[in-house]
PQR file with spaces between the fields and no chain letter, atoms N, CA, C, O and H, PARSE charges and radii, in Angstrom:
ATOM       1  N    UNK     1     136.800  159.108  130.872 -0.4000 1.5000
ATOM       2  CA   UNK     1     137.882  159.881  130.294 -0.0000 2.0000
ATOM       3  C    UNK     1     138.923  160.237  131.360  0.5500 1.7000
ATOM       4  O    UNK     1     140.123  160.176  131.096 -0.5500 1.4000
ATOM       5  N    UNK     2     138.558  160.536  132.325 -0.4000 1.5000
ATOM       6  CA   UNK     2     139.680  160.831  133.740 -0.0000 2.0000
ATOM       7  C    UNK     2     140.378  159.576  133.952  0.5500 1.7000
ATOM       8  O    UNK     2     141.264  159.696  134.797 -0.5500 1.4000
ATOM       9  H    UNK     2     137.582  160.585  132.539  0.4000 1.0000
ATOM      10  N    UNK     3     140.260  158.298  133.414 -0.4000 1.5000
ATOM      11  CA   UNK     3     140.799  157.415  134.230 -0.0000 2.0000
ATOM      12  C    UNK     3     142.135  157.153  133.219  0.5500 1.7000
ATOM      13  O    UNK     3     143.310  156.832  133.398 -0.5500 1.4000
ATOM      14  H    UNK     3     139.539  158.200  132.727  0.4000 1.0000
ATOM      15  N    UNK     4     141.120  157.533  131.841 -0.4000 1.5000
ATOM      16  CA   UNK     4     142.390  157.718  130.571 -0.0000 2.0000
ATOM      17  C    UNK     4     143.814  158.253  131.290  0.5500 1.7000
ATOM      18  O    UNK     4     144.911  157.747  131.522 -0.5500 1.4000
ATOM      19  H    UNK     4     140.165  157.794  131.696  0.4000 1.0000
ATOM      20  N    UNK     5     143.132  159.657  131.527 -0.4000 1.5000
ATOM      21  CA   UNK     5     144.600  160.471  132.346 -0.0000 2.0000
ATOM      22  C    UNK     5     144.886  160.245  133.367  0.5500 1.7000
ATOM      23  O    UNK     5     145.771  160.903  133.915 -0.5500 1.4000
ATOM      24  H    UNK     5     142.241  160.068  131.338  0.4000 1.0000
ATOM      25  N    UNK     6     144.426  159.520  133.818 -0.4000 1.5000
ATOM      26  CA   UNK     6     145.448  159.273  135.117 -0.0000 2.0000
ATOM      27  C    UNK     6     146.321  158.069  134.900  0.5500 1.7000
ATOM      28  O    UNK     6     147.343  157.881  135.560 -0.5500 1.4000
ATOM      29  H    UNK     6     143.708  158.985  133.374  0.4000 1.0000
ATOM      30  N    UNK     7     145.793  157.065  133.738 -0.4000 1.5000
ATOM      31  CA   UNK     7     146.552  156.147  133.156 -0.0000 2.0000
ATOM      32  C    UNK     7     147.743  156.480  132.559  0.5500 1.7000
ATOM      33  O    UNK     7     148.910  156.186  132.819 -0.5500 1.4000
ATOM      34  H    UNK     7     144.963  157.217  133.202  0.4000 1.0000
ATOM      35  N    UNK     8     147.178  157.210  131.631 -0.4000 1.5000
ATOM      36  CA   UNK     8     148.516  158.164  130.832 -0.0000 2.0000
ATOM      37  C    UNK     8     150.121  158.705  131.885  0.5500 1.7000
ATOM      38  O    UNK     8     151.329  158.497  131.771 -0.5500 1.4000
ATOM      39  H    UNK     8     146.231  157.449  131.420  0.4000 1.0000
ATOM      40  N    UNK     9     149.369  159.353  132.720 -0.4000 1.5000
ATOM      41  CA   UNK     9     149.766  160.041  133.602 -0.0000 2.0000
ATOM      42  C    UNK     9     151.105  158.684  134.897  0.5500 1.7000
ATOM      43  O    UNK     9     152.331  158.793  134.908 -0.5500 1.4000
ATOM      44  H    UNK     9     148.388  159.522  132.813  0.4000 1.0000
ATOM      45  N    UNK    10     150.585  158.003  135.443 -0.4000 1.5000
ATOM      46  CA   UNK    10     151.094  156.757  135.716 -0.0000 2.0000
ATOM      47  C    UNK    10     152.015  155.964  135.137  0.5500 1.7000
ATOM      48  O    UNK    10     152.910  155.509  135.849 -0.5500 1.4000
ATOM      49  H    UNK    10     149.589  157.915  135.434  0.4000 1.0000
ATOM      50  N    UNK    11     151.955  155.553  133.312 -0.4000 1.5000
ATOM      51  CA   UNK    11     152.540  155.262  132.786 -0.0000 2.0000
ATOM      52  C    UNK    11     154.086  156.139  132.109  0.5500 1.7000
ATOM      53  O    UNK    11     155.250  155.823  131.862 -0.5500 1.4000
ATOM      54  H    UNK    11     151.228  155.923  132.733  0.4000 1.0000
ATOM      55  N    UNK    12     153.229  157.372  132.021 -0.4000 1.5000
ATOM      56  CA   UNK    12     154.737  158.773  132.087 -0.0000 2.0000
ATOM      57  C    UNK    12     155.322  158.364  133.508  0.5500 1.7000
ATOM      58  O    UNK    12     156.515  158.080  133.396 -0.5500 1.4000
ATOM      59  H    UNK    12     152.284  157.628  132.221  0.4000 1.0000
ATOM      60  N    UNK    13     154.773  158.225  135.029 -0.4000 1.5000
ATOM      61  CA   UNK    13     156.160  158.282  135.630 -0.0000 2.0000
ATOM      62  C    UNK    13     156.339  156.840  135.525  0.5500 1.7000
ATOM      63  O    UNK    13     157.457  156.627  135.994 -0.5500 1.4000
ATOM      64  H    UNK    13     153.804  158.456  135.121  0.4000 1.0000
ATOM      65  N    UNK    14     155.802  155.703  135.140 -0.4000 1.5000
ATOM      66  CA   UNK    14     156.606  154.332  135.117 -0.0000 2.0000
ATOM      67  C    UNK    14     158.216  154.603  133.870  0.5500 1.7000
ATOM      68  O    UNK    14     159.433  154.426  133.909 -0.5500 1.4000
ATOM      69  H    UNK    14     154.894  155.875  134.758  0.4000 1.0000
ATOM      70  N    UNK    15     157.355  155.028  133.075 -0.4000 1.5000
ATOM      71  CA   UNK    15     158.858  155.485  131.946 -0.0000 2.0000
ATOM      72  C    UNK    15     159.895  156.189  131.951  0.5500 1.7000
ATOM      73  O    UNK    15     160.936  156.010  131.318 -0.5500 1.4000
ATOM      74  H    UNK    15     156.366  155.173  133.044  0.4000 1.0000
ATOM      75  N    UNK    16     159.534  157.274  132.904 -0.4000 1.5000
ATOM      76  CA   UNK    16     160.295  158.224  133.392 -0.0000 2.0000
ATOM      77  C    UNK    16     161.237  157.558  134.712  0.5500 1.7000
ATOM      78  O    UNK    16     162.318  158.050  135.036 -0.5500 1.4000
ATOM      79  H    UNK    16     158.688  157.419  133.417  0.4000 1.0000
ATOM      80  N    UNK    17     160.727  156.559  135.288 -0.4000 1.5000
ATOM      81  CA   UNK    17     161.833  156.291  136.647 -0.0000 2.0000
ATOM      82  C    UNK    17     162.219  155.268  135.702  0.5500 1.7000
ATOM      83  O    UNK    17     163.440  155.372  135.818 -0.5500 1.4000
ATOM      84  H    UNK    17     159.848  156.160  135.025  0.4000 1.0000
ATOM      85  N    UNK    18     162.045  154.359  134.854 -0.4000 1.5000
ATOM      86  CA   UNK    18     162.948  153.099  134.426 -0.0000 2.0000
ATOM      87  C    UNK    18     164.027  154.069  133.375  0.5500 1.7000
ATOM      88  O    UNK    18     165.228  153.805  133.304 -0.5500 1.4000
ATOM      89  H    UNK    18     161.053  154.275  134.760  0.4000 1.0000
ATOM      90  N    UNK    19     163.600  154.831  132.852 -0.4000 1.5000
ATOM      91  CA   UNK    19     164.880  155.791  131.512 -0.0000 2.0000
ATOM      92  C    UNK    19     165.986  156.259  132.907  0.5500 1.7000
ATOM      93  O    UNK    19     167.196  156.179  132.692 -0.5500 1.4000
ATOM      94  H    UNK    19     162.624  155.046  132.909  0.4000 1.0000
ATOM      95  N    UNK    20     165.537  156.696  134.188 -0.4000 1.5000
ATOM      96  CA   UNK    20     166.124  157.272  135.321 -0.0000 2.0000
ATOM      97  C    UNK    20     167.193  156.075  135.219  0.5500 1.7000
ATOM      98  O    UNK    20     168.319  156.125  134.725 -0.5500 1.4000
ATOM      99  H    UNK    20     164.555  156.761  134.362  0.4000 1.0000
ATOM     100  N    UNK    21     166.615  155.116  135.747 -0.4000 1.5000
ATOM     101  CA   UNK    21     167.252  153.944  135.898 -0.0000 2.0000
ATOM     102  C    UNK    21     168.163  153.283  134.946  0.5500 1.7000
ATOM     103  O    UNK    21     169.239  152.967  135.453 -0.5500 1.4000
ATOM     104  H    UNK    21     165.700  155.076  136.149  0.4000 1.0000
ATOM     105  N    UNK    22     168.031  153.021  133.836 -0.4000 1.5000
ATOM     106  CA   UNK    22     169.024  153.131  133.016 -0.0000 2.0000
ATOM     107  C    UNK    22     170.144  154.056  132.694  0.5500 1.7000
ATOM     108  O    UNK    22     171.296  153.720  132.421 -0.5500 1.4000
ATOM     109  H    UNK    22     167.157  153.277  133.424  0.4000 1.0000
ATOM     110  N    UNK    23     169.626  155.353  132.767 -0.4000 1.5000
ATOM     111  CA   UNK    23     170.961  156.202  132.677 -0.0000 2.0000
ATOM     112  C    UNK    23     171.640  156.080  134.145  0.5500 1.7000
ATOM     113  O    UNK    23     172.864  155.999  134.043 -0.5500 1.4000
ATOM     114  H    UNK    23     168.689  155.625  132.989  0.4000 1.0000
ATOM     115  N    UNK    24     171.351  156.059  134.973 -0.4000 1.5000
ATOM     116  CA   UNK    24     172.371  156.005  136.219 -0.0000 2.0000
ATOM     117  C    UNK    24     172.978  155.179  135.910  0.5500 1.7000
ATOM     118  O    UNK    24     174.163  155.404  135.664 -0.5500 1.4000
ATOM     119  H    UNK    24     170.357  156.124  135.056  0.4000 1.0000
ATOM     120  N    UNK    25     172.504  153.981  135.793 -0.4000 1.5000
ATOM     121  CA   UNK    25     173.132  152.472  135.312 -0.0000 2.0000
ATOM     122  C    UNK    25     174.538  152.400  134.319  0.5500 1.7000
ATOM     123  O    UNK    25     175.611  151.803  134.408 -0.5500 1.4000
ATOM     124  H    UNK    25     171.541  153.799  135.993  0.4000 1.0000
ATOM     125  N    UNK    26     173.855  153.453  133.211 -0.4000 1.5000
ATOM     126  CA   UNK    26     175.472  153.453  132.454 -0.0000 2.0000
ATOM     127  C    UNK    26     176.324  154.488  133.100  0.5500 1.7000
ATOM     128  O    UNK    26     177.441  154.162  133.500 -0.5500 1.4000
ATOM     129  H    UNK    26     172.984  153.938  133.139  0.4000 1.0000
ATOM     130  N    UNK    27     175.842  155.856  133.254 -0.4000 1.5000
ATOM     131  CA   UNK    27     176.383  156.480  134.179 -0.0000 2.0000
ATOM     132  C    UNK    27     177.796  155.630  134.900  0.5500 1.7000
ATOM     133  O    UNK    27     178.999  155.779  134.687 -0.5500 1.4000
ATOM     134  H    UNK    27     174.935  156.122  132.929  0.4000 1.0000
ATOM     135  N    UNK    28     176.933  154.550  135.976 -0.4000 1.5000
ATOM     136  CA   UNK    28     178.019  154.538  136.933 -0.0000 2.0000
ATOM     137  C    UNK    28     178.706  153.280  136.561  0.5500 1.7000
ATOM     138  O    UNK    28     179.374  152.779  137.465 -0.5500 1.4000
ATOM     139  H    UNK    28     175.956  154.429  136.149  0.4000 1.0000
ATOM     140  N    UNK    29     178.684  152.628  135.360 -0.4000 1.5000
ATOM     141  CA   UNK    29     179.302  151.563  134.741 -0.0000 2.0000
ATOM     142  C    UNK    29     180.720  152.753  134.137  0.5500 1.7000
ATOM     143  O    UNK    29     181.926  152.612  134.344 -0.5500 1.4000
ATOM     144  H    UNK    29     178.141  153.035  134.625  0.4000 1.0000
ATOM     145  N    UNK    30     180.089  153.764  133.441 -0.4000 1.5000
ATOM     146  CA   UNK    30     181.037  154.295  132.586 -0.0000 2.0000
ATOM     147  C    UNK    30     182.074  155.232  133.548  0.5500 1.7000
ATOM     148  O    UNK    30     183.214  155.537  133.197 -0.5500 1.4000
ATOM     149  H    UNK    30     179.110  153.879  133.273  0.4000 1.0000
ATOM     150  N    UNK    31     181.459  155.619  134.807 -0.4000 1.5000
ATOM     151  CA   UNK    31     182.255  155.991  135.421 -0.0000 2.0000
ATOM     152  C    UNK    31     183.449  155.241  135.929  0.5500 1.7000
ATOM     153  O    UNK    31     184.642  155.476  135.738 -0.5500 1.4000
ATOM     154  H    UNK    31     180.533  155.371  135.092  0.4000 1.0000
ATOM     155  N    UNK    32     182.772  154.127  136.737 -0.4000 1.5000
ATOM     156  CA   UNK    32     184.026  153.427  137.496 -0.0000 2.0000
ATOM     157  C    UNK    32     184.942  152.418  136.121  0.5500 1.7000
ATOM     158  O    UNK    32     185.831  151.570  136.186 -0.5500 1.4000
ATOM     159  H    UNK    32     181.803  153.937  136.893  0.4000 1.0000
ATOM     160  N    UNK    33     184.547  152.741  135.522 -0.4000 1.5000
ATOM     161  CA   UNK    33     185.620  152.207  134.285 -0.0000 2.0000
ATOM     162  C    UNK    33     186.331  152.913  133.722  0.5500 1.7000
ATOM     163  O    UNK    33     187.359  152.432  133.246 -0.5500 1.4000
ATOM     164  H    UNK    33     183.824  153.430  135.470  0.4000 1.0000
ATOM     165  N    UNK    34     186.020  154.443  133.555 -0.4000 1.5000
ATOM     166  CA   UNK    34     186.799  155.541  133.667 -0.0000 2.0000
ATOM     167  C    UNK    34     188.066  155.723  134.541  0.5500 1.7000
ATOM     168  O    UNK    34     189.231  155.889  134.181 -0.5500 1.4000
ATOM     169  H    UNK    34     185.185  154.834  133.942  0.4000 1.0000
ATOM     170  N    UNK    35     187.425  155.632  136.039 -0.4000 1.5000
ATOM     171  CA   UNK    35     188.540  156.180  136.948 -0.0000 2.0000
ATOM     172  C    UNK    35     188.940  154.967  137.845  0.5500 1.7000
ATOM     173  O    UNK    35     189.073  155.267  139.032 -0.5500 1.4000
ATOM     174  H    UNK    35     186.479  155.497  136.331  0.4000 1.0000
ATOM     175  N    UNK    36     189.142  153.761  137.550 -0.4000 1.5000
ATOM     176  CA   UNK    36     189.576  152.467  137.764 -0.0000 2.0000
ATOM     177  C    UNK    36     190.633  152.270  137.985  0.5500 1.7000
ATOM     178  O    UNK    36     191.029  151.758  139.032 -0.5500 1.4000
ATOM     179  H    UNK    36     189.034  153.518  136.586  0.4000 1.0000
ATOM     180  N    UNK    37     191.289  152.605  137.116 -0.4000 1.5000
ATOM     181  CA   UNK    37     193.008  152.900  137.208 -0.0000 2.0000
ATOM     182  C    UNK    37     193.633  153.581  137.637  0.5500 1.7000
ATOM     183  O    UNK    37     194.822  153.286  137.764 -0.5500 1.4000
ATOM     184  H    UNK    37     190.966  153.021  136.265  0.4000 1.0000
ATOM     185  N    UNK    38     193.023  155.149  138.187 -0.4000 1.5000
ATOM     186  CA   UNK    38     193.622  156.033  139.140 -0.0000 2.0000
ATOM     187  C    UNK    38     193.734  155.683  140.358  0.5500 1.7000
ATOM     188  O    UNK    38     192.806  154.955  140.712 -0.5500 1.4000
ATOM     189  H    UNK    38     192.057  155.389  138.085  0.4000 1.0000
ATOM     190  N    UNK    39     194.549  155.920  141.209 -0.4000 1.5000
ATOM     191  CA   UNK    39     195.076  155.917  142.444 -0.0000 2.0000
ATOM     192  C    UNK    39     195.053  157.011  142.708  0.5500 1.7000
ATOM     193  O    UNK    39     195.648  157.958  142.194 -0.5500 1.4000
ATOM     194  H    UNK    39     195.303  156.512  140.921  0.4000 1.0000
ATOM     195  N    UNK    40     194.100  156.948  143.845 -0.4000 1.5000
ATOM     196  CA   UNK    40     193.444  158.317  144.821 -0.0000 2.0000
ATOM     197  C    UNK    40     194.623  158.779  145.649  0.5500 1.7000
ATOM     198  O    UNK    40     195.313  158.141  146.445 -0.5500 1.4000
ATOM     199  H    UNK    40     193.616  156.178  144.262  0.4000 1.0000
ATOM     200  N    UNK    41     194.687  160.074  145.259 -0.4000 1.5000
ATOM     201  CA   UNK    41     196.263  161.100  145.966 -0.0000 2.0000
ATOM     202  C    UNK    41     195.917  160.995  147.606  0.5500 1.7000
ATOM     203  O    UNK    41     194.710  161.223  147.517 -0.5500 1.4000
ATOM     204  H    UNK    41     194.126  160.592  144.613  0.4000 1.0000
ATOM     205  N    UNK    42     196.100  160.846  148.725 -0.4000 1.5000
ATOM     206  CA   UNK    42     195.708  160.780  149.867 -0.0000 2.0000
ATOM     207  C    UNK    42     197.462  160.986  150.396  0.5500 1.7000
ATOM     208  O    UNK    42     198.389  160.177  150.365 -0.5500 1.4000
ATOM     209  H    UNK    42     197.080  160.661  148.796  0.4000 1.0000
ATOM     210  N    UNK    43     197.398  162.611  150.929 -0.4000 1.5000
ATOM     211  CA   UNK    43     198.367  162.717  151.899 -0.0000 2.0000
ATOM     212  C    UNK    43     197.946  162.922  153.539  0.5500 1.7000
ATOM     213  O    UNK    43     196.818  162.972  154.029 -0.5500 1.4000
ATOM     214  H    UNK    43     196.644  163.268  150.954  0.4000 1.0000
ATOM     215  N    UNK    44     198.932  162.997  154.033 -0.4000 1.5000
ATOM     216  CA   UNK    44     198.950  162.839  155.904 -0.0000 2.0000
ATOM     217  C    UNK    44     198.962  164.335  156.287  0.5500 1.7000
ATOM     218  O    UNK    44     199.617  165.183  155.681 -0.5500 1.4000
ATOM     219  H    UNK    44     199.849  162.957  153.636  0.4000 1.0000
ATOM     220  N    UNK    45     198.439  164.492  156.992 -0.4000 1.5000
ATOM     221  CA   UNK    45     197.443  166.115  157.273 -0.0000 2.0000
ATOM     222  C    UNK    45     198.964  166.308  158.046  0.5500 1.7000
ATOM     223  O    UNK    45     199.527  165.273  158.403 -0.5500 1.4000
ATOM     224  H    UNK    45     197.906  163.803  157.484  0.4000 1.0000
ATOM     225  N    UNK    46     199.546  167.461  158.274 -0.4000 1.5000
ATOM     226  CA   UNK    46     200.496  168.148  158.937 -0.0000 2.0000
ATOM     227  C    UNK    46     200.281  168.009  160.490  0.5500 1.7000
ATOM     228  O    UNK    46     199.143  168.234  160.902 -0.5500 1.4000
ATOM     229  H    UNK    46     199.088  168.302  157.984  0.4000 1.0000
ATOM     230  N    UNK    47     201.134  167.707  161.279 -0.4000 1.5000
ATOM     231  CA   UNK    47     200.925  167.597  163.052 -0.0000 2.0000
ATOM     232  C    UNK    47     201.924  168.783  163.201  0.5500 1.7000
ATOM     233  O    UNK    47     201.881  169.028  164.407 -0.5500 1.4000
ATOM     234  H    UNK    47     202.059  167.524  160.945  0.4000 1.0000
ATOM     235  N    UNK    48     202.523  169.376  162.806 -0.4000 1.5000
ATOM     236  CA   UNK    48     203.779  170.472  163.005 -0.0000 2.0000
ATOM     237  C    UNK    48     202.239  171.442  163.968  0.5500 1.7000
ATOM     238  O    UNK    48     202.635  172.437  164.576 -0.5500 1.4000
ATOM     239  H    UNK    48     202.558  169.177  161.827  0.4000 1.0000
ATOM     240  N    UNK    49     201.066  171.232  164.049 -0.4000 1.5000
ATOM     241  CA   UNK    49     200.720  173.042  165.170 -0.0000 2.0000
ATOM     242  C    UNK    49     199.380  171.767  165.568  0.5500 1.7000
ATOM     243  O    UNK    49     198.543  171.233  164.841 -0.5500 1.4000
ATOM     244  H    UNK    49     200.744  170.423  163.556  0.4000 1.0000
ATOM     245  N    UNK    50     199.671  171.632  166.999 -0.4000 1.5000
ATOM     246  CA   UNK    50     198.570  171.021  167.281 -0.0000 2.0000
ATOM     247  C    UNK    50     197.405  171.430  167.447  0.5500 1.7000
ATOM     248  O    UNK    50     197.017  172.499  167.917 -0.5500 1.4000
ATOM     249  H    UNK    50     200.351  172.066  167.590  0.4000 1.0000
ATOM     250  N    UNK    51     196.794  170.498  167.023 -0.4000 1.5000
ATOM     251  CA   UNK    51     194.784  171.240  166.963 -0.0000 2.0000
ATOM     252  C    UNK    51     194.514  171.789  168.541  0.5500 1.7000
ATOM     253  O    UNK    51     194.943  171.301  169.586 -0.5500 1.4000
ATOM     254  H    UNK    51     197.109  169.629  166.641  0.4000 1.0000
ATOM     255  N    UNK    52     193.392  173.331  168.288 -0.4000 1.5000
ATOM     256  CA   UNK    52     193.136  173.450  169.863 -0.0000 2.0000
ATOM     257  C    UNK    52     192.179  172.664  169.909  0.5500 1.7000
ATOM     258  O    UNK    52     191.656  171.949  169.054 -0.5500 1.4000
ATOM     259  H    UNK    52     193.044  173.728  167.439  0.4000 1.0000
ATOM     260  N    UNK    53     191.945  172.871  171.154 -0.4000 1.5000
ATOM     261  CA   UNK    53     190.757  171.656  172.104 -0.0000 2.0000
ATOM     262  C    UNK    53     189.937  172.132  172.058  0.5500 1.7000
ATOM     263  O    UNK    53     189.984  173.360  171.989 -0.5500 1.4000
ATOM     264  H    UNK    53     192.369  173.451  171.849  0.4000 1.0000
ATOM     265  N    UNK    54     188.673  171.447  172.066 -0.4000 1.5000
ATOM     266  CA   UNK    54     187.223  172.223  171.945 -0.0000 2.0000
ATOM     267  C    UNK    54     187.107  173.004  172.769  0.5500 1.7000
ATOM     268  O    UNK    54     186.529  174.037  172.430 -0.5500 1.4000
ATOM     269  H    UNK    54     188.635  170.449  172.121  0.4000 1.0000
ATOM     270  N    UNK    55     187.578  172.896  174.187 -0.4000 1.5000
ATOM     271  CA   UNK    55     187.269  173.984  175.351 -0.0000 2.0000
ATOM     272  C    UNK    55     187.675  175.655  175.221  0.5500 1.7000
ATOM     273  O    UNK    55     187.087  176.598  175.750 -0.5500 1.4000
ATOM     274  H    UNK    55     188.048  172.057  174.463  0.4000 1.0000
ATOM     275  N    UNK    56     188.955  175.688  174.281 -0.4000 1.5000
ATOM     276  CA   UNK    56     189.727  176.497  173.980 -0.0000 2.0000
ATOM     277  C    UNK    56     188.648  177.024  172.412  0.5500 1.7000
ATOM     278  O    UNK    56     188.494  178.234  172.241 -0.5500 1.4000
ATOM     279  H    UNK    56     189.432  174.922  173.850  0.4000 1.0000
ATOM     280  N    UNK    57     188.296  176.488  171.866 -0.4000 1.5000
ATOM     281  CA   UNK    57     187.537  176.854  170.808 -0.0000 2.0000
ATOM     282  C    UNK    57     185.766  177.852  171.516  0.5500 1.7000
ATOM     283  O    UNK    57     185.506  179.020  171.227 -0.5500 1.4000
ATOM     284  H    UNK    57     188.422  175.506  172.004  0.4000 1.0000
ATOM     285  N    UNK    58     184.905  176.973  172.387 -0.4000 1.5000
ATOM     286  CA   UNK    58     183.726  176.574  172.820 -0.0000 2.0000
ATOM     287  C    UNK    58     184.010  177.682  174.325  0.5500 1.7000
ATOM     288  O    UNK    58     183.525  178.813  174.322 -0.5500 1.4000
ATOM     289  H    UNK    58     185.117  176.024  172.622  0.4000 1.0000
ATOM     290  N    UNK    59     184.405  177.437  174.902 -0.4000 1.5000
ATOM     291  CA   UNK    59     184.674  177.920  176.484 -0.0000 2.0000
ATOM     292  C    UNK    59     184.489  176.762  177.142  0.5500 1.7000
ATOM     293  O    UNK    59     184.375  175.631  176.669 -0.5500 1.4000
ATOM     294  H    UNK    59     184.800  176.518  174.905  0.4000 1.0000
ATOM     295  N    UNK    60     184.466  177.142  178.353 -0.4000 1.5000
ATOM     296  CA   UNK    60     184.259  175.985  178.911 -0.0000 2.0000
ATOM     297  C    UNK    60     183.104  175.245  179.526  0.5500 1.7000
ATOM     298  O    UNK    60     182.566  175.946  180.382 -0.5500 1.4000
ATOM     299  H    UNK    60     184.559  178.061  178.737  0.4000 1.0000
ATOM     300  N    UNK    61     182.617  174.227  179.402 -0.4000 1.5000
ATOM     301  CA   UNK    61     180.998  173.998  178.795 -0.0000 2.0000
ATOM     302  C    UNK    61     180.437  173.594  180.350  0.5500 1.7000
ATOM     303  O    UNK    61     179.258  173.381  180.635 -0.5500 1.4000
ATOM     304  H    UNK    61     183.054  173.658  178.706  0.4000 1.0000
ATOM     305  N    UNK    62     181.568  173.548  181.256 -0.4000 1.5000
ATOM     306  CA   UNK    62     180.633  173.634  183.042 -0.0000 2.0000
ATOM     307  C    UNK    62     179.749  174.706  183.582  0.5500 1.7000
ATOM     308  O    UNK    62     178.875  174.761  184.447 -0.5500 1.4000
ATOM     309  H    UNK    62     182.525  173.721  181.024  0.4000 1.0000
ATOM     310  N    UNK    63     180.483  175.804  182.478 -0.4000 1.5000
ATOM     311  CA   UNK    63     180.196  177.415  182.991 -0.0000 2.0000
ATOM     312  C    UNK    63     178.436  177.524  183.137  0.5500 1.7000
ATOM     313  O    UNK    63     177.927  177.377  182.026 -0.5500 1.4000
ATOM     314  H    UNK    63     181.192  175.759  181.776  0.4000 1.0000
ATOM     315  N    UNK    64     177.604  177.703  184.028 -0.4000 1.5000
ATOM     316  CA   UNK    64     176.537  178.821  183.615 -0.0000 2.0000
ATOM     317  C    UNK    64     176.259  178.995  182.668  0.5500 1.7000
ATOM     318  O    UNK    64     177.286  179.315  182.069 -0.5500 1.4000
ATOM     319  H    UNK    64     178.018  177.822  184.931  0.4000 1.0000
ATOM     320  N    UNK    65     175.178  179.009  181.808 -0.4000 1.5000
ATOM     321  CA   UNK    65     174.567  178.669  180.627 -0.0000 2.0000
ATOM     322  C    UNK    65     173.194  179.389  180.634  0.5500 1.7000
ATOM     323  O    UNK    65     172.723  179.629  179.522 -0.5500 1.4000
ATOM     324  H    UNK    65     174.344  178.750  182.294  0.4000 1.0000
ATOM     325  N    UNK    66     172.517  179.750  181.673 -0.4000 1.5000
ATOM     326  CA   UNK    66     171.824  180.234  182.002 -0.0000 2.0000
ATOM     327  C    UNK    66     171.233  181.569  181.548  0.5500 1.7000
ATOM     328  O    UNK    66     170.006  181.548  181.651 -0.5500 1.4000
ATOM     329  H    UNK    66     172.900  179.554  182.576  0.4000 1.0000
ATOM     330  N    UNK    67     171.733  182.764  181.061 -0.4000 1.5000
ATOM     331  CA   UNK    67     171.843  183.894  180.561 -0.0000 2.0000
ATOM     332  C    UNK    67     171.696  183.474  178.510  0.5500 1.7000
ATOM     333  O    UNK    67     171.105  184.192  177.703 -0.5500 1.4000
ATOM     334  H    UNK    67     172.729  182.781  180.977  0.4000 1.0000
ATOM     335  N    UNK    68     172.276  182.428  178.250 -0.4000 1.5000
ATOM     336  CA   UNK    68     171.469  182.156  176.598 -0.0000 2.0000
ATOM     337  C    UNK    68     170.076  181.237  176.570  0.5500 1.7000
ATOM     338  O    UNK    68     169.509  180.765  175.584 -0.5500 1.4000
ATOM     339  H    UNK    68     172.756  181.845  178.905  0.4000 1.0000
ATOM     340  N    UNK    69     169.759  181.151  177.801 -0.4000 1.5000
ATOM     341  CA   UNK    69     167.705  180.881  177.786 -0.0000 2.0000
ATOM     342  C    UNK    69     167.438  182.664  177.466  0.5500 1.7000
ATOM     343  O    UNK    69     167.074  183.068  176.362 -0.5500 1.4000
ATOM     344  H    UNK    69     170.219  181.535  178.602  0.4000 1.0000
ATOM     345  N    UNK    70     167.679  183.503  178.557 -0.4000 1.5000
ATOM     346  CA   UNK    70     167.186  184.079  178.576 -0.0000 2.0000
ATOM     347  C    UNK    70     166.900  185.330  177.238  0.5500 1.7000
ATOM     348  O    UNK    70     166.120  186.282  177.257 -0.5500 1.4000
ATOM     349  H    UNK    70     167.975  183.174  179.454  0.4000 1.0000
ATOM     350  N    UNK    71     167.653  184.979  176.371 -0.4000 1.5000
ATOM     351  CA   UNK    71     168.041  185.677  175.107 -0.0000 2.0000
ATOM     352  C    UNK    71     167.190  185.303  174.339  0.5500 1.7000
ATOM     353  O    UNK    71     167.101  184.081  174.455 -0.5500 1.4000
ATOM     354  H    UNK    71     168.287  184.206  176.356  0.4000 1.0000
ATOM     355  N    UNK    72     166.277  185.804  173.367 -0.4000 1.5000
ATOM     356  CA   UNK    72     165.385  185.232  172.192 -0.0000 2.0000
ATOM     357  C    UNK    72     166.980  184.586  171.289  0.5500 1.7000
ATOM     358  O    UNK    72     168.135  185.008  171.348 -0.5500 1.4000
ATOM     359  H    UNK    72     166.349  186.797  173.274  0.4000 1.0000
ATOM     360  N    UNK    73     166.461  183.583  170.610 -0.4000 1.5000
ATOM     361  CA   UNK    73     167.469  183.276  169.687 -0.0000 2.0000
ATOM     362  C    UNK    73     166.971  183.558  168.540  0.5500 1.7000
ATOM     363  O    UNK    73     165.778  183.275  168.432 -0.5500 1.4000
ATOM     364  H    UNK    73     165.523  183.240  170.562  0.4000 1.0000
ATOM     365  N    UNK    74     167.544  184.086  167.511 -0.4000 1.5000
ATOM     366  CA   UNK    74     167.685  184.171  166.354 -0.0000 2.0000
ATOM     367  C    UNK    74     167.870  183.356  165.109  0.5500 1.7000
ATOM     368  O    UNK    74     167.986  183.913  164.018 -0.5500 1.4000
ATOM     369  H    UNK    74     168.513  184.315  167.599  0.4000 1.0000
């Protein structure tokens, strides 16, 4: 009788990943046939304030480092 259910059991996820599999399937048929014809908006990021530099963000990463061992981190 256990082998019943584990049969049972096996055959639920064989059915369960192929139904998976089919709906993604139309899913992404019905999608890209959906949005096929749109043309993706893509503008040019602003240069008017230049990005700071990581050093200016970070400090400066030659410095002594030594004093965040000694800290438990959180």
């Amino acid at each position: 009788m256990d082998e019943l259910h584990q049969f049972s059991t096996a055959m639920l996820a064989v059915v369960f990943a192929a139904v998976m599999l089919v709906a993604g399937q139309l899913y992404i048929e019905r999608a890209s046939s959906r949005g096929h014809t749109a043309q993706p908006d893509v503008r040019a990021l602003s240069t008017a304030v230049p990005p700071r530099s990581f050093a200016a963000r970070f400090g400066d990463l030659s410095a002594d480092r030594s004093e965040m061992l000694e800290r438990p981190q959180l």
